[in-house]
mmCIF file of the protein (N, C-alpha, C, O) and its ligand, coordinates in Angstrom:
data_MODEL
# 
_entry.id   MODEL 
# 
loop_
_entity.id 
_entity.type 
_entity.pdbx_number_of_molecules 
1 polymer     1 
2 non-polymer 1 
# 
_entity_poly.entity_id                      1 
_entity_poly.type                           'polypeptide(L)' 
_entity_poly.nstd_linkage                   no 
_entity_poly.nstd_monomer                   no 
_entity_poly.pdbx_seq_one_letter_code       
;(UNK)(UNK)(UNK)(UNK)(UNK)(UNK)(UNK)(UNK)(UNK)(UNK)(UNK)(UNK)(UNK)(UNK)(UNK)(UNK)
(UNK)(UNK)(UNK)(UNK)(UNK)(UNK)(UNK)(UNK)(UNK)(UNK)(UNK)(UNK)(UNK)(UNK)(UNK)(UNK)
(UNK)(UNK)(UNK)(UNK)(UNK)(UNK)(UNK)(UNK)(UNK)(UNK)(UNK)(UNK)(UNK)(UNK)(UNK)(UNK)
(UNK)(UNK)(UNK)(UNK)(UNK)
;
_entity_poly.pdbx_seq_one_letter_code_can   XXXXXXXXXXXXXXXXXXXXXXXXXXXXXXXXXXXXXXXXXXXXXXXXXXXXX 
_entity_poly.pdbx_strand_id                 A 
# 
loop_
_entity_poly_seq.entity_id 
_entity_poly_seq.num 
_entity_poly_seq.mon_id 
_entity_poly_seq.hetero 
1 1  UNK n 
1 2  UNK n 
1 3  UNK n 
1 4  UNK n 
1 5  UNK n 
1 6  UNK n 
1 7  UNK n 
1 8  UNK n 
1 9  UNK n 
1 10 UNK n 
1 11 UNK n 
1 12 UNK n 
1 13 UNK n 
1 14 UNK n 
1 15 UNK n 
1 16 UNK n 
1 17 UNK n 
1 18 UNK n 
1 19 UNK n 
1 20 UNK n 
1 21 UNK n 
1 22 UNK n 
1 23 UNK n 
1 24 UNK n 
1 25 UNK n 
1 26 UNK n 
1 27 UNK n 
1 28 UNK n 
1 29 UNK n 
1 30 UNK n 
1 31 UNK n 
1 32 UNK n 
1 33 UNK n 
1 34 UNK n 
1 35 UNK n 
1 36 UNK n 
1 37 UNK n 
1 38 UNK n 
1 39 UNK n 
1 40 UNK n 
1 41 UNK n 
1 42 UNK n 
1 43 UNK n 
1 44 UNK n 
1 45 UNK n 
1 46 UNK n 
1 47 UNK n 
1 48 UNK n 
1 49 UNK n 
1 50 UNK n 
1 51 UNK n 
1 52 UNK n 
1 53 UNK n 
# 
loop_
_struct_asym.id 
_struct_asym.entity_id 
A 1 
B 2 
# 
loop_
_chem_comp.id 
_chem_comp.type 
_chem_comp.mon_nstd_flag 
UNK 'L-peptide linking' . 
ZN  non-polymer         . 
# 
_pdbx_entity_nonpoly.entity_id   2 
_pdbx_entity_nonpoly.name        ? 
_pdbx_entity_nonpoly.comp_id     ZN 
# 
_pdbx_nonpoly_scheme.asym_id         B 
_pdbx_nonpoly_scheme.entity_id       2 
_pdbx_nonpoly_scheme.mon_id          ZN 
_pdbx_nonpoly_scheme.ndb_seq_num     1 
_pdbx_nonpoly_scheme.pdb_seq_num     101 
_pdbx_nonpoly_scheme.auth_seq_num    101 
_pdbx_nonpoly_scheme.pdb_mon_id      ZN 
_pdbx_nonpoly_scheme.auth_mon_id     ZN 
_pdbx_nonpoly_scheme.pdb_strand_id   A 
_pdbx_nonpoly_scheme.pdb_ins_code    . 
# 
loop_
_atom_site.group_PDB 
_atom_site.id 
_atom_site.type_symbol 
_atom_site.label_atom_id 
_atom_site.label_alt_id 
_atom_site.label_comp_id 
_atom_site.label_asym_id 
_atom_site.label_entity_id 
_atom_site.label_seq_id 
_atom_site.pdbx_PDB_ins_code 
_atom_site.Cartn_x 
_atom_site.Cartn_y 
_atom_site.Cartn_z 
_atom_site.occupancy 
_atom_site.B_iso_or_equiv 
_atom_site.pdbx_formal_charge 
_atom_site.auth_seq_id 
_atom_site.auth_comp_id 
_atom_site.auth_asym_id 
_atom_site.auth_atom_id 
_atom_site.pdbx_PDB_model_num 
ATOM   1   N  N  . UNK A 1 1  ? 96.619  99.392  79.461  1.00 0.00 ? 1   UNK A N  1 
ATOM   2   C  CA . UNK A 1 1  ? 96.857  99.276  80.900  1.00 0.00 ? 1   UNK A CA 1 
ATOM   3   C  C  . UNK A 1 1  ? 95.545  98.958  81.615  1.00 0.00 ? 1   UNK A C  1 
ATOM   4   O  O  . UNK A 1 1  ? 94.557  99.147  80.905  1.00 0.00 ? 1   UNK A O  1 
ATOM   5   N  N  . UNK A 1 2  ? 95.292  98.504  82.900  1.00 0.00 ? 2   UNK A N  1 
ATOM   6   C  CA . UNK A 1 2  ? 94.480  97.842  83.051  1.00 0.00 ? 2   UNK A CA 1 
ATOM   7   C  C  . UNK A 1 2  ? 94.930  97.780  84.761  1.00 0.00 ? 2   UNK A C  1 
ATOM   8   O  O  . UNK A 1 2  ? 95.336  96.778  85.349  1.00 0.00 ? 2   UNK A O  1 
ATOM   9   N  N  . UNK A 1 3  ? 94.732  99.111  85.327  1.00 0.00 ? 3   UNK A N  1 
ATOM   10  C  CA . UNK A 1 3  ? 95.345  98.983  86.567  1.00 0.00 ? 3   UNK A CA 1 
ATOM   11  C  C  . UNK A 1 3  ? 94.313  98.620  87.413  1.00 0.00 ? 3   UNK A C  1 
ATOM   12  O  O  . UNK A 1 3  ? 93.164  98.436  87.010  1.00 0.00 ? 3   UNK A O  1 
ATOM   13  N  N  . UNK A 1 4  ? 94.752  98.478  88.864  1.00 0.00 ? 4   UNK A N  1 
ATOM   14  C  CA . UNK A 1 4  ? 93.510  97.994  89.613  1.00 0.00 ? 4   UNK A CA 1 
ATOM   15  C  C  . UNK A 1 4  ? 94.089  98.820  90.728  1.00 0.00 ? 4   UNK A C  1 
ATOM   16  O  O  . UNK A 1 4  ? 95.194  99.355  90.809  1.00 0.00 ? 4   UNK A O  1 
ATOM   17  N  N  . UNK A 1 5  ? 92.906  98.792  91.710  1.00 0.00 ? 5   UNK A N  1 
ATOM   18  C  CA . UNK A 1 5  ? 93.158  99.489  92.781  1.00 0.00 ? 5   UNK A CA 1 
ATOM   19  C  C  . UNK A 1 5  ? 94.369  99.598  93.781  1.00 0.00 ? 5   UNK A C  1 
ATOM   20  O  O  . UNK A 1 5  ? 95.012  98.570  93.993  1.00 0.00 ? 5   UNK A O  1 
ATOM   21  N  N  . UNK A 1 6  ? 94.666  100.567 94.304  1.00 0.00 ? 6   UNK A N  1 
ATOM   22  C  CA . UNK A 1 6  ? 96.022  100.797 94.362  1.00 0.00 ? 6   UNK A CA 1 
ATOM   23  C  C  . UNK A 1 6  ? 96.204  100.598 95.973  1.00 0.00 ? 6   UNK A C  1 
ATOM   24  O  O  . UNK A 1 6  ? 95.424  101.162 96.740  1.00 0.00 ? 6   UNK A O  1 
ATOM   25  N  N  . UNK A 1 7  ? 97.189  99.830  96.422  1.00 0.00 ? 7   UNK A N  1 
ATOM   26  C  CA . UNK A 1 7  ? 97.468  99.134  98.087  1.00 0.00 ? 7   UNK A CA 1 
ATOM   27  C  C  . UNK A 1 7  ? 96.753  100.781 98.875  1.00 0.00 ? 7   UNK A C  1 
ATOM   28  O  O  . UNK A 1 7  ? 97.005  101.902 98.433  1.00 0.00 ? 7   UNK A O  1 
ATOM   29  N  N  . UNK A 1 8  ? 95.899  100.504 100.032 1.00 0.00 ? 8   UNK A N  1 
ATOM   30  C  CA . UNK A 1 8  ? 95.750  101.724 101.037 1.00 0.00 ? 8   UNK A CA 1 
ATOM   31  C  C  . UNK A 1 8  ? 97.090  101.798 102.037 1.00 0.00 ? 8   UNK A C  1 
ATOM   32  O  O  . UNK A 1 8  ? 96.957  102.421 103.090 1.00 0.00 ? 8   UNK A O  1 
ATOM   33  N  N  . UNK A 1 9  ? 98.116  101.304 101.794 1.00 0.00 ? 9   UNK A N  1 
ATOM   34  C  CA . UNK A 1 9  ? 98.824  101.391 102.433 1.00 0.00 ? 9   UNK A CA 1 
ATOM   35  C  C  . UNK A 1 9  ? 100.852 101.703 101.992 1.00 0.00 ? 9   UNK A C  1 
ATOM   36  O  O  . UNK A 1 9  ? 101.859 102.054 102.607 1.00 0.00 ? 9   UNK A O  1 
ATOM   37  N  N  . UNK A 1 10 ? 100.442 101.256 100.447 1.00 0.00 ? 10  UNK A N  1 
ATOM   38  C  CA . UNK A 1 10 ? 102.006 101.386 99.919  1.00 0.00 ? 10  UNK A CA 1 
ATOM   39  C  C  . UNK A 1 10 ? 101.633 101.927 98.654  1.00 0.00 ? 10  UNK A C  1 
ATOM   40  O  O  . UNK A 1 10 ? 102.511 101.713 97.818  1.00 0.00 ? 10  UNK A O  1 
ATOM   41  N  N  . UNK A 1 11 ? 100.686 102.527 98.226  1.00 0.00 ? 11  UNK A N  1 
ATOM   42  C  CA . UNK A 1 11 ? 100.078 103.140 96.931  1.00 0.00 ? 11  UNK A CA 1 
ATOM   43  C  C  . UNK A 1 11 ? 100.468 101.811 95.435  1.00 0.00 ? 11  UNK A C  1 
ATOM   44  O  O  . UNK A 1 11 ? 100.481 102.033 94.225  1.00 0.00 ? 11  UNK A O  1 
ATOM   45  N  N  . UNK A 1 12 ? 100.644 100.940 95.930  1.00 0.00 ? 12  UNK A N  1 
ATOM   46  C  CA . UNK A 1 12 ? 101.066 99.599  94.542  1.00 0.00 ? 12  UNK A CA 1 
ATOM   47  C  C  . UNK A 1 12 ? 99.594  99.454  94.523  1.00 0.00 ? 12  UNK A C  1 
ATOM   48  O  O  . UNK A 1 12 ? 98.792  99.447  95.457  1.00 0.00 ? 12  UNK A O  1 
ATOM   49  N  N  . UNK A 1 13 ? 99.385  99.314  92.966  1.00 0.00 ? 13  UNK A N  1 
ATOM   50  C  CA . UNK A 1 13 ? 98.105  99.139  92.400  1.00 0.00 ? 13  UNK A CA 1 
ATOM   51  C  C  . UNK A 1 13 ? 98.138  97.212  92.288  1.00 0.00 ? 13  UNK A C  1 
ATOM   52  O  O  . UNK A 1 13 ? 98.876  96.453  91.660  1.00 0.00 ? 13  UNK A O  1 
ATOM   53  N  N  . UNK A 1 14 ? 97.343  97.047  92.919  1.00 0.00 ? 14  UNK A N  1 
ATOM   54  C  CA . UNK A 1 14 ? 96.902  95.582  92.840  1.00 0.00 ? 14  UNK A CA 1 
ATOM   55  C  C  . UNK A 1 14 ? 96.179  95.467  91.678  1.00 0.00 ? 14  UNK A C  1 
ATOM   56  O  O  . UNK A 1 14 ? 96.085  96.158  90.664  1.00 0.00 ? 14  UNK A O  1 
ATOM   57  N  N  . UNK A 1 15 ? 95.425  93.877  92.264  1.00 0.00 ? 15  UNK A N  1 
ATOM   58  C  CA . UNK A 1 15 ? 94.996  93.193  90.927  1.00 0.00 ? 15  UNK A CA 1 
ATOM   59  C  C  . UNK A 1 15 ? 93.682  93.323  90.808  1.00 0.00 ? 15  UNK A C  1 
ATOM   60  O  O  . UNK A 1 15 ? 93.029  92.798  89.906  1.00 0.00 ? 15  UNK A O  1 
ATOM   61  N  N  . UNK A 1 16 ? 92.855  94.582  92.417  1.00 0.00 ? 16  UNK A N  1 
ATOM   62  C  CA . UNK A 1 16 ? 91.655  94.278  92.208  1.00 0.00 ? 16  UNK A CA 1 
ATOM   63  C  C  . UNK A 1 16 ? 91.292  95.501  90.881  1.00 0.00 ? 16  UNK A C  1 
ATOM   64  O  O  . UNK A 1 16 ? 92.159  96.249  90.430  1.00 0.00 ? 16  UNK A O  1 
ATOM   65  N  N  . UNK A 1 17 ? 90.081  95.492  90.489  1.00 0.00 ? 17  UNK A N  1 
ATOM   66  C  CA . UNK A 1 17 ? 89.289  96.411  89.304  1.00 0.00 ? 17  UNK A CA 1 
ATOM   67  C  C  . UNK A 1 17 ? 88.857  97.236  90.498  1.00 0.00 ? 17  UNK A C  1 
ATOM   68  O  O  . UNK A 1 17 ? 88.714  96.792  91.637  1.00 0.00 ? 17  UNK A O  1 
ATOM   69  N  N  . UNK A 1 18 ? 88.693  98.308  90.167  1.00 0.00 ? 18  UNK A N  1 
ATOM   70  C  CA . UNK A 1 18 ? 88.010  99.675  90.414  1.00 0.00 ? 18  UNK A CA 1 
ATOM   71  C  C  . UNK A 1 18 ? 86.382  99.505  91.031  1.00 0.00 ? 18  UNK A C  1 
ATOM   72  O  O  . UNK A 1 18 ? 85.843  99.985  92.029  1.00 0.00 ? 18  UNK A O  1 
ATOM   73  N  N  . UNK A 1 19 ? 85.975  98.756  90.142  1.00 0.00 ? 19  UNK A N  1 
ATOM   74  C  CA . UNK A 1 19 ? 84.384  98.457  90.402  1.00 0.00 ? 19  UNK A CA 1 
ATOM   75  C  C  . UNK A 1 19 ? 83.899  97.531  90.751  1.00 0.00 ? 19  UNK A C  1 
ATOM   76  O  O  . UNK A 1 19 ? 82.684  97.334  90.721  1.00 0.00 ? 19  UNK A O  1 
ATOM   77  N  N  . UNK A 1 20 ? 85.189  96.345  91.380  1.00 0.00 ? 20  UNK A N  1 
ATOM   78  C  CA . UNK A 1 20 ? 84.728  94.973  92.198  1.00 0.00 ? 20  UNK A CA 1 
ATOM   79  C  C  . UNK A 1 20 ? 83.964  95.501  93.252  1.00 0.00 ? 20  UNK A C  1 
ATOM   80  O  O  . UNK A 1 20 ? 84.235  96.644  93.622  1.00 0.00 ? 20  UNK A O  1 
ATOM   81  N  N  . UNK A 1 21 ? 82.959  94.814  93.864  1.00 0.00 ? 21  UNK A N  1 
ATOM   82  C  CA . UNK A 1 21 ? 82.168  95.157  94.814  1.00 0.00 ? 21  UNK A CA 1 
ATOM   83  C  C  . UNK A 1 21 ? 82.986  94.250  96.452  1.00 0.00 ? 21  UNK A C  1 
ATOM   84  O  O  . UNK A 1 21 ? 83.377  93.082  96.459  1.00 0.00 ? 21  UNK A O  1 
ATOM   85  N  N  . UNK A 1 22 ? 83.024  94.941  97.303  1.00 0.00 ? 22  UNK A N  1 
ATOM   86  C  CA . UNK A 1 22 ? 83.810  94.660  97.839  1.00 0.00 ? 22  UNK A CA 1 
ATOM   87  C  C  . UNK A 1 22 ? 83.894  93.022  98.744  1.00 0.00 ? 22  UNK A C  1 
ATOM   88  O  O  . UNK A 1 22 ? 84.773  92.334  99.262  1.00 0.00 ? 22  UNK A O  1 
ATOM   89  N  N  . UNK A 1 23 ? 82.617  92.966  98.567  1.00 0.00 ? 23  UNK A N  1 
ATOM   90  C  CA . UNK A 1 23 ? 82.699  91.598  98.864  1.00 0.00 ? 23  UNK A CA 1 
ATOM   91  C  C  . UNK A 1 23 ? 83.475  90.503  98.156  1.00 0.00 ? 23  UNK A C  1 
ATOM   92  O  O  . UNK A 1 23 ? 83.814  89.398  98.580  1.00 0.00 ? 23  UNK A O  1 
ATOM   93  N  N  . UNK A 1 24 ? 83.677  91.083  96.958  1.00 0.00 ? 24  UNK A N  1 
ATOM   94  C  CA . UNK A 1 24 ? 84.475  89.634  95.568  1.00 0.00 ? 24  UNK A CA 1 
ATOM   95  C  C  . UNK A 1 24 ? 85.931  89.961  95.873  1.00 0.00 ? 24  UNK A C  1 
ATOM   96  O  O  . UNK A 1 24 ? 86.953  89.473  95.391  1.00 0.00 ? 24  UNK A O  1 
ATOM   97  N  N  . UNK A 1 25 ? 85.764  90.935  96.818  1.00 0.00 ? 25  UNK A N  1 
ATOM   98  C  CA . UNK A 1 25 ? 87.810  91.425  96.692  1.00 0.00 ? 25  UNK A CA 1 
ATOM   99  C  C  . UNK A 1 25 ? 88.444  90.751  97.359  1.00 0.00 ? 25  UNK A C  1 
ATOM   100 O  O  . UNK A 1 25 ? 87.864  90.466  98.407  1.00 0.00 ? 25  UNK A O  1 
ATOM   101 N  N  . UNK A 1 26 ? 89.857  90.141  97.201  1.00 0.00 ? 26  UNK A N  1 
ATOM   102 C  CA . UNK A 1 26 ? 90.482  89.850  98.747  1.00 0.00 ? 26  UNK A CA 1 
ATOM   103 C  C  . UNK A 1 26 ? 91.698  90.539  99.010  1.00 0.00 ? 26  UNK A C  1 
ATOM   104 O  O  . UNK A 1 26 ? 92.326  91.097  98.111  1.00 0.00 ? 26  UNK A O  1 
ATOM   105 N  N  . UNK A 1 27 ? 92.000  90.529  99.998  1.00 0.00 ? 27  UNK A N  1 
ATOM   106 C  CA . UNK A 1 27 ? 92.912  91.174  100.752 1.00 0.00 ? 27  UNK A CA 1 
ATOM   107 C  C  . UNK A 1 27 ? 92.223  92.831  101.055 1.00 0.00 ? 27  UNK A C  1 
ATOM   108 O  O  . UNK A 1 27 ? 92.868  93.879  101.060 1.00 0.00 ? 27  UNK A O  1 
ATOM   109 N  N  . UNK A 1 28 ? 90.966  92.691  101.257 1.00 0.00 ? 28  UNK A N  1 
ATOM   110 C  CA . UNK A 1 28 ? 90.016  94.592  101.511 1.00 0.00 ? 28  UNK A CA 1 
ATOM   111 C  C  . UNK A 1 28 ? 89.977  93.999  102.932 1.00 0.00 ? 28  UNK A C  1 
ATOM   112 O  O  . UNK A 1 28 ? 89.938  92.894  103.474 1.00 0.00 ? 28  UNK A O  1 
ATOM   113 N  N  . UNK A 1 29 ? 90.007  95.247  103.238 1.00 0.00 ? 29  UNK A N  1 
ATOM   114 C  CA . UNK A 1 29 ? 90.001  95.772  104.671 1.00 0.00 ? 29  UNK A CA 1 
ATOM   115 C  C  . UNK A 1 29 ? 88.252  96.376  105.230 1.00 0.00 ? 29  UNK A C  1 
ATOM   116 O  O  . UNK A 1 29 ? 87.667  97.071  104.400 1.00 0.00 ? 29  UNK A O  1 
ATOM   117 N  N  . UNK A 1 30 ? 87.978  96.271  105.728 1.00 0.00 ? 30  UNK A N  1 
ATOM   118 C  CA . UNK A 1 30 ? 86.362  97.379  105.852 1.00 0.00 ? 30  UNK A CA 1 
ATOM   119 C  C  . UNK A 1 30 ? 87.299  98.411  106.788 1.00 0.00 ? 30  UNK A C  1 
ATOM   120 O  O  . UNK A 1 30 ? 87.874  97.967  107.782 1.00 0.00 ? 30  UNK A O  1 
ATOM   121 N  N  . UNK A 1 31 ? 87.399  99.689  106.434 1.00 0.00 ? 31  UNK A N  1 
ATOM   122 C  CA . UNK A 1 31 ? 87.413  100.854 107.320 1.00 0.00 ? 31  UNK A CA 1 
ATOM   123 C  C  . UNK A 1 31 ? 88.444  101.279 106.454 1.00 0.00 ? 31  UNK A C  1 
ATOM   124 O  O  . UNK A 1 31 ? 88.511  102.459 106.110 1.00 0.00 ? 31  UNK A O  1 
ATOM   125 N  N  . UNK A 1 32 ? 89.387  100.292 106.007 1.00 0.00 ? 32  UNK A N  1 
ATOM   126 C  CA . UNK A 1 32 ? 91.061  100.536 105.436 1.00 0.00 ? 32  UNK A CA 1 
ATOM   127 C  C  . UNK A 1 32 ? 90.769  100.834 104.113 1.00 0.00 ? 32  UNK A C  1 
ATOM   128 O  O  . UNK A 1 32 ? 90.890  101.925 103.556 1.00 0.00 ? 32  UNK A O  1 
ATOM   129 N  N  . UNK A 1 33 ? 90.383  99.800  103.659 1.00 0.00 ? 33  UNK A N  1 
ATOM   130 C  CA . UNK A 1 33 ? 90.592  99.976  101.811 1.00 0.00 ? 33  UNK A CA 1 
ATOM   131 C  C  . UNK A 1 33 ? 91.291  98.478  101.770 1.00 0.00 ? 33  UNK A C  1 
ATOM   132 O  O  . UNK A 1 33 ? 91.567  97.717  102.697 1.00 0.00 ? 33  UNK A O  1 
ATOM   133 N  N  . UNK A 1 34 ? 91.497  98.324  100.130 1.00 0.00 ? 34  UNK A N  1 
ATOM   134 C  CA . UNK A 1 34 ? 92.252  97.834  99.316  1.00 0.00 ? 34  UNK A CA 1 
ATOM   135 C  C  . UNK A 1 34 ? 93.936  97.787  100.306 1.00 0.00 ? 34  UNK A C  1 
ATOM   136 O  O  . UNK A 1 34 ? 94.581  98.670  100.871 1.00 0.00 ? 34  UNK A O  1 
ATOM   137 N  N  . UNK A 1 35 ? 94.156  96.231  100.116 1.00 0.00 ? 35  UNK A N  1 
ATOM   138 C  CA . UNK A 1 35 ? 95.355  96.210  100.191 1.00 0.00 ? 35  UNK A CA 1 
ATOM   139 C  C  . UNK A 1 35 ? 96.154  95.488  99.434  1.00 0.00 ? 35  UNK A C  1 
ATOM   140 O  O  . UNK A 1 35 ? 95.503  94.751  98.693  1.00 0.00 ? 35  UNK A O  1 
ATOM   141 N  N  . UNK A 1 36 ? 97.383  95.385  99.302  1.00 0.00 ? 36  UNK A N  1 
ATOM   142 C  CA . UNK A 1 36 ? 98.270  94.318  98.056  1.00 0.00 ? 36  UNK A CA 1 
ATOM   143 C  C  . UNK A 1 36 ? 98.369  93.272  98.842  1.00 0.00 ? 36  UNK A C  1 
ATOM   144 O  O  . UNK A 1 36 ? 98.070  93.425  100.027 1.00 0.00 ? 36  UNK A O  1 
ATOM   145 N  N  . UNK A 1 37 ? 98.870  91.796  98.303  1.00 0.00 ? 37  UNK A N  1 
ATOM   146 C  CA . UNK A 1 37 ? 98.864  91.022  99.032  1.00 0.00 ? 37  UNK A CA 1 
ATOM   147 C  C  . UNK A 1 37 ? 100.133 90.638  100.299 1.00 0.00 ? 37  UNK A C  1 
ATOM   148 O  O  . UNK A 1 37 ? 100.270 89.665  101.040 1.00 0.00 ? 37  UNK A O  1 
ATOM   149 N  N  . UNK A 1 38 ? 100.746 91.617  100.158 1.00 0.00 ? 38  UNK A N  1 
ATOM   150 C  CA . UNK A 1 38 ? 101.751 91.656  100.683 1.00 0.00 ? 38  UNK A CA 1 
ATOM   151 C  C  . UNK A 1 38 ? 101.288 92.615  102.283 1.00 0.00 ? 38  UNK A C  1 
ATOM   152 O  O  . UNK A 1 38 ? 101.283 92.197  103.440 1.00 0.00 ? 38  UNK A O  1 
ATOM   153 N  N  . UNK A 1 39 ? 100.971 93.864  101.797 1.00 0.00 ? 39  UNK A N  1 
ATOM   154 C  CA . UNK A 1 39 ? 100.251 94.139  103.189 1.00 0.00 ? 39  UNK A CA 1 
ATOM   155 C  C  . UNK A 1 39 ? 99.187  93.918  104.057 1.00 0.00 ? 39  UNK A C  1 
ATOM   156 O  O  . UNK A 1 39 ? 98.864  94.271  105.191 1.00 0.00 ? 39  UNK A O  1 
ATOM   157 N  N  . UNK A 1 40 ? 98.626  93.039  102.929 1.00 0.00 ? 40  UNK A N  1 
ATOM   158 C  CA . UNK A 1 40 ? 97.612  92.262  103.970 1.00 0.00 ? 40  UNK A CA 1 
ATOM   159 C  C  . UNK A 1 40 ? 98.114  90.915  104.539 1.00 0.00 ? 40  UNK A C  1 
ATOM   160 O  O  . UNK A 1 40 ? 97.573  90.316  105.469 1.00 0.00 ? 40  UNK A O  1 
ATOM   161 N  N  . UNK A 1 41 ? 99.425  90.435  103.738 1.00 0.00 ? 41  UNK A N  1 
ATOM   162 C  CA . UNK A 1 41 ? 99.701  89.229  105.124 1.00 0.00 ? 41  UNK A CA 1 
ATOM   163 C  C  . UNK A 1 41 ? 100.312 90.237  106.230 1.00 0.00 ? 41  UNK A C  1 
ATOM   164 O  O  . UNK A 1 41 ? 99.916  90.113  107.389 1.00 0.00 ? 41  UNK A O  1 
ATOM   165 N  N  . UNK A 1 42 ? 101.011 90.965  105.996 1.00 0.00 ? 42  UNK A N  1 
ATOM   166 C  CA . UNK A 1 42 ? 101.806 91.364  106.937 1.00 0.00 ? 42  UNK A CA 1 
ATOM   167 C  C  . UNK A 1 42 ? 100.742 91.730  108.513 1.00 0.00 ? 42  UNK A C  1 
ATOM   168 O  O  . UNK A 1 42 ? 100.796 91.161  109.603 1.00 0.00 ? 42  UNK A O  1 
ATOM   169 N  N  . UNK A 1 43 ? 99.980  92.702  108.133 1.00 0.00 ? 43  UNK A N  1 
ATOM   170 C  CA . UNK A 1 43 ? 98.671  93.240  108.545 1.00 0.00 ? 43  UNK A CA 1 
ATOM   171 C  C  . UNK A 1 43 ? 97.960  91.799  109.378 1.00 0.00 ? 43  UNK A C  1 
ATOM   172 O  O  . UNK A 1 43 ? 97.858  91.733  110.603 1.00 0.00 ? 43  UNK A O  1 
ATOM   173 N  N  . UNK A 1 44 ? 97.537  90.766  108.471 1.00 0.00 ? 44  UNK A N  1 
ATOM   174 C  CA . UNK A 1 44 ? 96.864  90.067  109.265 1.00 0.00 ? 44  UNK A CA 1 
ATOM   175 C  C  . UNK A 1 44 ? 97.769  89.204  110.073 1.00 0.00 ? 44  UNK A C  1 
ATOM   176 O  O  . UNK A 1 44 ? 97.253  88.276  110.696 1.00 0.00 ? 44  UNK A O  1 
ATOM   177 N  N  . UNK A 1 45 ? 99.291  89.428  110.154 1.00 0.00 ? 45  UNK A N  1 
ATOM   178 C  CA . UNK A 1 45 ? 99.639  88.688  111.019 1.00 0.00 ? 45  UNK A CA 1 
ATOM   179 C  C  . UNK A 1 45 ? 100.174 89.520  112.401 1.00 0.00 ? 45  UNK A C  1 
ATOM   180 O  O  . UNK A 1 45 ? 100.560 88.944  113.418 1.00 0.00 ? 45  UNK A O  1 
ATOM   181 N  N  . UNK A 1 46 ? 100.115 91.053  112.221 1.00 0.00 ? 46  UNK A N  1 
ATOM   182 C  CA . UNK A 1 46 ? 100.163 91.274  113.544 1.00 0.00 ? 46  UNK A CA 1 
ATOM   183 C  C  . UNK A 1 46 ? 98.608  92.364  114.428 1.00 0.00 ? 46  UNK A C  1 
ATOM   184 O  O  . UNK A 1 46 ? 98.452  93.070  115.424 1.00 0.00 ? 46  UNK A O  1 
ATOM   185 N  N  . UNK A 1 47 ? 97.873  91.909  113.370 1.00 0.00 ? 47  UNK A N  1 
ATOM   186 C  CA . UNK A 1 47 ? 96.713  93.027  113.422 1.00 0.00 ? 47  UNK A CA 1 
ATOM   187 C  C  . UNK A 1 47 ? 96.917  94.064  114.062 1.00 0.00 ? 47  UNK A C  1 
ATOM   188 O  O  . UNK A 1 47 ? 96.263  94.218  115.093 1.00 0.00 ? 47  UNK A O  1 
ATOM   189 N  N  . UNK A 1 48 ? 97.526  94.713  113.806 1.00 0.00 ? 48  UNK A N  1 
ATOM   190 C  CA . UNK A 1 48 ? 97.575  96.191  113.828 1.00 0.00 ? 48  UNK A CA 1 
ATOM   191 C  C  . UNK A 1 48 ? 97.693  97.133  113.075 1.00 0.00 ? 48  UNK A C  1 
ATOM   192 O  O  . UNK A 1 48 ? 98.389  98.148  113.117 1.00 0.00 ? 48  UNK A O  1 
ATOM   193 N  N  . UNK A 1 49 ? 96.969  96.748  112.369 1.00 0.00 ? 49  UNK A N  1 
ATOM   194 C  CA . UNK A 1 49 ? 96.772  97.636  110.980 1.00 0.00 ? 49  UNK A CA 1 
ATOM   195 C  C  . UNK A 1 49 ? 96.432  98.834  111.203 1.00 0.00 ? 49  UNK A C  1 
ATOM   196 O  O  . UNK A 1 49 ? 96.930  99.607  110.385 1.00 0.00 ? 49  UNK A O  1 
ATOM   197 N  N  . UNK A 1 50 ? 95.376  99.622  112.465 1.00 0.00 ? 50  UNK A N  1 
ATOM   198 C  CA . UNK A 1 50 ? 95.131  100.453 112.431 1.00 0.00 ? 50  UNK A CA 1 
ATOM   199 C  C  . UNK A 1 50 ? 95.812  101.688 112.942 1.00 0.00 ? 50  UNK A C  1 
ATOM   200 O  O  . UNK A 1 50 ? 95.405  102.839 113.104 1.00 0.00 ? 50  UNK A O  1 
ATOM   201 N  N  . UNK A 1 51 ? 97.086  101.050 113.166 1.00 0.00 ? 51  UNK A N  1 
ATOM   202 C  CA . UNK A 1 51 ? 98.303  101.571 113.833 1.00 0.00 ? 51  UNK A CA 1 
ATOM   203 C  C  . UNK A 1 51 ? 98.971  102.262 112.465 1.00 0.00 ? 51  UNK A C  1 
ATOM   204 O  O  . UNK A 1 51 ? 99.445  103.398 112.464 1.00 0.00 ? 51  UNK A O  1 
ATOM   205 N  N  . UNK A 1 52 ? 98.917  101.162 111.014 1.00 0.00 ? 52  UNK A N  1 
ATOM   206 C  CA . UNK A 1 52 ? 99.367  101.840 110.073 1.00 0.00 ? 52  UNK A CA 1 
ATOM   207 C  C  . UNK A 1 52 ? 99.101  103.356 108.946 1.00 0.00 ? 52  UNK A C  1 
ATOM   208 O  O  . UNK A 1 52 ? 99.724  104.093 108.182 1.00 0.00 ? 52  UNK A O  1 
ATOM   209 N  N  . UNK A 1 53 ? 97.553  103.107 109.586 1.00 0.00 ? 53  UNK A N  1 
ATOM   210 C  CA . UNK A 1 53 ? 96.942  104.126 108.609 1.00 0.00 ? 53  UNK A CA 1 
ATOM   211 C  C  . UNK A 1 53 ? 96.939  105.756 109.318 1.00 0.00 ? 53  UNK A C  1 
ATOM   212 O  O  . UNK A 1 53 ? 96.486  106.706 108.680 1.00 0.00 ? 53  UNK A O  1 
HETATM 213 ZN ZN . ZN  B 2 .  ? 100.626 97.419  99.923  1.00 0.00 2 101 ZN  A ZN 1 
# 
């Protein structure tokens, strides 16, 4: 197994590694965390993400 960090928002472990530095990640948040790619479109299309956490 070979999980990767897990959505900050729906606990689904994405595709990033544990020890990507956060700049190589996509769909990271600065303040949020890790997100799947699913909550980060959602997220960046009504930015209000900070409404979710
Ligand atoms: Zn998610």
């Amino acid at each position: 197994m070979n999980q990767g960090e897990p959505c900050a928002l729906c606990q689904q472990a994405t595709e990033i590694e544990k020890n990507t530095p956060s700049y190589m990640r996509e769909h990271y948040i600065d303040g949020a965390g890790q997100l799947c790619e699913h909550c980060y479109e959602e997220i960046a299309q009504n930015k209000e993400w900070h409404n979710l956490l």
